[in-house]
C-alpha positions as CSV (number, residue, x, y, z in Angstrom):
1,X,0.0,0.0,0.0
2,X,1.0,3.7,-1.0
3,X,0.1,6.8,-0.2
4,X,0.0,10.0,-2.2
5,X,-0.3,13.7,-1.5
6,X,-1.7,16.0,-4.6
7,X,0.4,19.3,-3.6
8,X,-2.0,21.3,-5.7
9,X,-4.9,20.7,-3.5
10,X,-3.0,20.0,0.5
11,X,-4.0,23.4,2.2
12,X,-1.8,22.9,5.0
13,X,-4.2,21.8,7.6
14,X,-1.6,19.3,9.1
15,X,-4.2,16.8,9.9
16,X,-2.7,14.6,8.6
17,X,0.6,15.0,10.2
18,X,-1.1,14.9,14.2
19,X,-2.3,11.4,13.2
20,X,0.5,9.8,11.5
21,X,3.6,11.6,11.6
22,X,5.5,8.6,10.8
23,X,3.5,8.3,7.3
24,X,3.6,12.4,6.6
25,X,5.5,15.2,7.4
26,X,5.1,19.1,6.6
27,X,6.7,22.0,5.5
28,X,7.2,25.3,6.6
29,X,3.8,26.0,5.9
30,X,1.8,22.9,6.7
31,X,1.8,21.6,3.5
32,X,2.1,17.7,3.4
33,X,4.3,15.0,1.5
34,X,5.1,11.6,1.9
35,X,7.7,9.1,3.9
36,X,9.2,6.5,2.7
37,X,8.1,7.4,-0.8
38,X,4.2,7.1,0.0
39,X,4.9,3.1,1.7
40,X,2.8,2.7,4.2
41,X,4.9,0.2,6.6
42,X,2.7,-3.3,7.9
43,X,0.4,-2.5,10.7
44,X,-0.2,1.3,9.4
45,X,-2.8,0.4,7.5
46,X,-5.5,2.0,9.8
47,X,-3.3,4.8,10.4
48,X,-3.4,5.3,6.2
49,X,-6.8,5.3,5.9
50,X,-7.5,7.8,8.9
51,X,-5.4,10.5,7.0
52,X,-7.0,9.8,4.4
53,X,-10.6,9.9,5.5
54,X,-9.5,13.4,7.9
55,X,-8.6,15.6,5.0
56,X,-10.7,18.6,4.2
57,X,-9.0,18.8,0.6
58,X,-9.1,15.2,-0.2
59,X,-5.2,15.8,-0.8
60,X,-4.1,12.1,0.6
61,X,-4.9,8.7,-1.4
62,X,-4.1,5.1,-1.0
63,X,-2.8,3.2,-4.0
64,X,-2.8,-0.7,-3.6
65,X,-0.3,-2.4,-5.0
């Protein structure tokens, strides 16, 4: 499983990073990308899709694979 974060739409909310700060980290200004290069380590499923679901932008998405 993978991860994603569209740049063009992350508003930087951090959300995302106060719930998984081991699958996201932010910029100077809030903005969101991706550790590990979007692979979500075993067990951190969960943790994925609660990113997921908590952004206001829809900016984070899950690729299987």
């Amino acid at each position: 499983m993978k991860i994603t974060v569209d740049a063009d739409k992350c508003e930087g909310h951090s959300r995302c990073y106060s719930l998984a700060p081991e699958l996201v980290d932010v910029d100077d200004y809030g903005n969101a990308f991706v550790l590990n290069e979007g692979q979500v380590p075993e067990g951190m499923e969960e943790r994925a899709q609660l990113i997921v679901d908590n952004c206001p932008e829809f900016a984070i998405e899950i690729q299987e694979g």
